[in-house]
N, C-alpha and C positions, 0 to 999 in steps of 0.2 A: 780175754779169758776163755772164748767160746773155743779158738784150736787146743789150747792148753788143754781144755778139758777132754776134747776125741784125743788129742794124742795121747793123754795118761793114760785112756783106755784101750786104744791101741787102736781106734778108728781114726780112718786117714782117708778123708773125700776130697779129691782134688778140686772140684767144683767150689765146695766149702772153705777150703783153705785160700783159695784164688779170690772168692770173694772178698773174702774177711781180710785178708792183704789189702787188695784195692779201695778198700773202706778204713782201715788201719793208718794206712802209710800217711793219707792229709791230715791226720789229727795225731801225731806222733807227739805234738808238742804236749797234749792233753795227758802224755802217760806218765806213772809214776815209773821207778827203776824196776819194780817188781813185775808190771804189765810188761814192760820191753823184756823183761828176761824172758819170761813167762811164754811171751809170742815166738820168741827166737827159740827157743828153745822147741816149742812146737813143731818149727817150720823144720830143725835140724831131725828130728827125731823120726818125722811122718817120711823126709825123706823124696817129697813129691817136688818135679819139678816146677816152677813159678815163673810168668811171664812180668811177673812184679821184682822189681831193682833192690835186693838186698846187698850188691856189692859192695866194695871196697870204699868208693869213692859216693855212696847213697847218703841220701838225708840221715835214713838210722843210723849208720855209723859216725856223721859227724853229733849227732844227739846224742848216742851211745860214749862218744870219746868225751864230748864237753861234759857229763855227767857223770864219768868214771867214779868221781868219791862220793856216788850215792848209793853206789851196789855194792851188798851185804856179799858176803861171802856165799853163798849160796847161788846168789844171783850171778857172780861170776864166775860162777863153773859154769852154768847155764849158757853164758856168754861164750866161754872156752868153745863148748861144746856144737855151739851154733857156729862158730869161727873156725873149728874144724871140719865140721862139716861144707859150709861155703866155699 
């Protein structure tokens, strides 16, 4: 929730967001559908590029696709929006 909240506000620290990724990514399984939105959503928005693996074929997208029918409508525009961007 820590990028969600710079990037509402339209702070975008690459350093911060690199971290918070590399800290993120091994506890994916920990998050609810609202956290994963919430962080992708982040990372599309800030825009910065990341030496951390959101691709196609990443852990988060297989957690993201096994979990499809837990994202609210909301949260999958989130999704959209992080998918267009990547």
């Amino acid at each position: 929730n820590t990028v969600w909240a710079y990037a509402t506000v339209g702070h975008f620290s690459p350093e911060l967001f690199e971290k918070a990724a590399n800290i993120a990514l091994p506890r994916l399984n920990e998050f609810n559908s609202q956290n994963i939105a919430n962080m992708v959503w982040a990372y599309a928005v800030s825009n910065l590029p990341s030496s951390v693996e959101f691709g196609s074929h990443s852990e988060l997208v297989r957690l993201i696709v096994s979990s499809l029918d837990k994202f609210d409508d909301k949260e999958l525009c989130q999704l959209h929006q992080w998918n267009l961007w990547g």
